[in-house]
N, C-alpha and C positions, 0 to 999 in steps of 0.2 A: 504494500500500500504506500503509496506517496506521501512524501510527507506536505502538511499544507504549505506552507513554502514553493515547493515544487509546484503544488495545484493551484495557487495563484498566479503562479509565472506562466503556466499552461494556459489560465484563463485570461491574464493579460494580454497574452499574443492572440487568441480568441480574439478578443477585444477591439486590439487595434486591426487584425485583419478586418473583420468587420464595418470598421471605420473607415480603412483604406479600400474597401470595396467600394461602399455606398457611391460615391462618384462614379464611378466606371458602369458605362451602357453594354460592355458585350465584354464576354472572357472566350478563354480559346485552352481547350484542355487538352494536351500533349506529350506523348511519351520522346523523350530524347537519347531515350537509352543506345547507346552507340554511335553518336555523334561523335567527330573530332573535335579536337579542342581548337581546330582554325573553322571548321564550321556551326561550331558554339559562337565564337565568337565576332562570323559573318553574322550569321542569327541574330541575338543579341544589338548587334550595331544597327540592322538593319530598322528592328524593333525599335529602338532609343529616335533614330531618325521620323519616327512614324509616332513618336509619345506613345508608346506601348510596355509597358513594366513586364518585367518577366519575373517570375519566381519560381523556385522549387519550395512545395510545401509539403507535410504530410498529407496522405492521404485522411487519415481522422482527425486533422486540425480542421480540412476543408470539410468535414463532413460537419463541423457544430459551426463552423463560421456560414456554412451556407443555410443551414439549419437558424441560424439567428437571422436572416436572412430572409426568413421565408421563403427561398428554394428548394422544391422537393425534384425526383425523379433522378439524379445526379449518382445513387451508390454503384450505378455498374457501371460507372466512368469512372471512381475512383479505386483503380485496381492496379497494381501494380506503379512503379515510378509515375511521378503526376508533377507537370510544369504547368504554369498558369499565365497565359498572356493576356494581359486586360487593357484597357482604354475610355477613356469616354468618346472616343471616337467609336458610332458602332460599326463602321465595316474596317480599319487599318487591320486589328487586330487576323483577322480572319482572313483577312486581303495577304497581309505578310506570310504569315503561317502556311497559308496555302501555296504560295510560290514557292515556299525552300519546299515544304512536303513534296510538291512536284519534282525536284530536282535530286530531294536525298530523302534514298532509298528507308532509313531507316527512323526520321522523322515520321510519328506517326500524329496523325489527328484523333483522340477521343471523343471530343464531343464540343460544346460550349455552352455557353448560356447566352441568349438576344433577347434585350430588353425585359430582364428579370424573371425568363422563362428556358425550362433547359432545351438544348438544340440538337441535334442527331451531328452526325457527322454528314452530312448530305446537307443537311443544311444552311453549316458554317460554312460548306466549302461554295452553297447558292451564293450565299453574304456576301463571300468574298466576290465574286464576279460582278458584285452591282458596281455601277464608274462612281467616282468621285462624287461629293455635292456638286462641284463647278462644273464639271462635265455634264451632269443631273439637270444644273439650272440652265446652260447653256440649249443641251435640248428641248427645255421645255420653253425656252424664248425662240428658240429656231418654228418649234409646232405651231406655236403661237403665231408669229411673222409671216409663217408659208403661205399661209389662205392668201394676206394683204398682197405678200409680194407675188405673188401667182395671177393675181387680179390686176394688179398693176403692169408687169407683162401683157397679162392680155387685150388689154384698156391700148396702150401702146402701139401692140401687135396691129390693131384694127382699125386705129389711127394713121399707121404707115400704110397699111393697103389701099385704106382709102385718098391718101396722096397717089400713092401709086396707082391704083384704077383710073384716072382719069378726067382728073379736076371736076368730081362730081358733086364733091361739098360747096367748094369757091364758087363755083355756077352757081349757085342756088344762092348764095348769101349776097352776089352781085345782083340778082332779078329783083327786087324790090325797090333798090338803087334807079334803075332802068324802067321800071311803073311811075315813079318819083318825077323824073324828069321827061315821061309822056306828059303825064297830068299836070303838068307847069305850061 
């Protein structure tokens, strides 16, 4: 049996995991067992560049921190070595994760959690495929624009024919001129 000592320092780190979670919109749960230690530390940098925290935790720290949490569904992602990539950004995490898992063999994807609910591994790796916000807002101002600018070509389009056809506008707008100076 522990002594209480022990079990407050265990409940501590509880604690502030807990704390140091609440921020963070999406985790990414990952076995790294076999990595090199220059693709650790590709990993890692990559992560740091993308505000993405990485830790090794126990497995039964994360089971009462997520548990505090109110996350359920997670114990058979916590099974053997468990690293945890989190963010408040919610797709970096998943985005990054999933490019090195592509690449090396032995990085594996467990699972994750998106937006306070847990994720399959099919899931984090959907996440990761969505673009950017800016990429995001930029197509959504392009969808938006196409109609006007579509309309605007054709408006255009049909203006130039009609010069081209055959001065059949300008006629028309000179013959009232031409009644004008009958009637004088």
């Amino acid at each position: 049996m522990p002594s209480e000592k022990i079990l407050a320092a265990k409940q501590q780190v509880v604690a502030d995991l807990v704390e140091t979670f609440k921020g963070a919109t999406s985790f990414v749960f990952l076995s790294t067992r076999g990595l090199t230690v220059a693709q650790d530390t590709e990993l890692r940098n990559e992560l740091r560049k993308n505000d993405v925290k990485l830790q090794v935790i126990k497995n039964t720290t994360l089971r009462l921190v997520f548990k505090e949490l109110g996350i359920e569904g997670l114990d058979e992602i916590f099974v053997g070595p468990t690293t945890v990539a989190y963010s408040e950004n919610l797709i970096a995490p998943a985005k990054v994760v999933a490019k090195f898992a592509e690449s090396i063999e032995v990085l594996e994807i467990k699972g994750g959690i998106i937006e306070g609910k847990a994720a399959s591994v099919a899931e984090v790796i959907a996440l990761s495929k969505v673009p950017e916000k800016e990429t995001l807002y930029s197509q959504i101002v392009y969808g938006m624009l196409f109609p006007m600018t579509k309309l605007a070509m054709l408006v255009k389009a049909v203006a130039e024919k009609a010069q081209e056809g055959g001065e059949a506008a300008p006629a028309a707008t000179e013959a009232p001129a031409e009644t004008a100076e009958a009637e004088a």
